[in-house]
N, C-alpha and C positions, 0 to 999 in steps of 0.2 A: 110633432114633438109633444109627449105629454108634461102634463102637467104635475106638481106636486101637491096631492090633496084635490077634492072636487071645489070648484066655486061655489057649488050649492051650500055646503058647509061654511064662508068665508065668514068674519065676524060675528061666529057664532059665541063666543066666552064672551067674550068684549058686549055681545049683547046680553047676556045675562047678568051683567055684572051689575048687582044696584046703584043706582049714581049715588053721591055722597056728593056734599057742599062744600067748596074749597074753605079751608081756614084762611081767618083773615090776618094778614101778614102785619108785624106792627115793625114800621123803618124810622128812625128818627130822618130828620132831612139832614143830609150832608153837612150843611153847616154845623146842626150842632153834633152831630158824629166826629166831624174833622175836630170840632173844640174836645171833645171827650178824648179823644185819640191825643191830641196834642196836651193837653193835660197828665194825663199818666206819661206819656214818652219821655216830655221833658220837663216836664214842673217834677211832678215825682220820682221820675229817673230810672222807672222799674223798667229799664229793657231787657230781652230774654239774651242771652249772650249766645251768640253765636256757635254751632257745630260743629267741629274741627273736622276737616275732610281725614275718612280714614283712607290706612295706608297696606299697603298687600304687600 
């Protein structure tokens, strides 16, 4: 059964490609993400209201 492509070729792009150093990610911790979330939701009240399901 052949093959698609020769394996000689196999990770050939993937190896040319110049690596590059991942950016560093900035996450507050949960805790104070859930206070920021709870804060605007219900101290402030800015919820996004809801989509109405359309109708066909």
């Amino acid at each position: 059964m052949p093959s698609h492509g020769s394996l000689t070729k196999a990770g050939k792009v993937r190896g040319q490609t110049p690596k590059i150093q991942p950016k560093e990610k900035h996450k507050e911790p949960p805790r104070v993400r859930n206070r920021m979330e709870y804060e605007r939701r219900v101290l402030k009240g800015s919820q996004k209201p809801q989509r109405a399901a359309r109708r066909m």
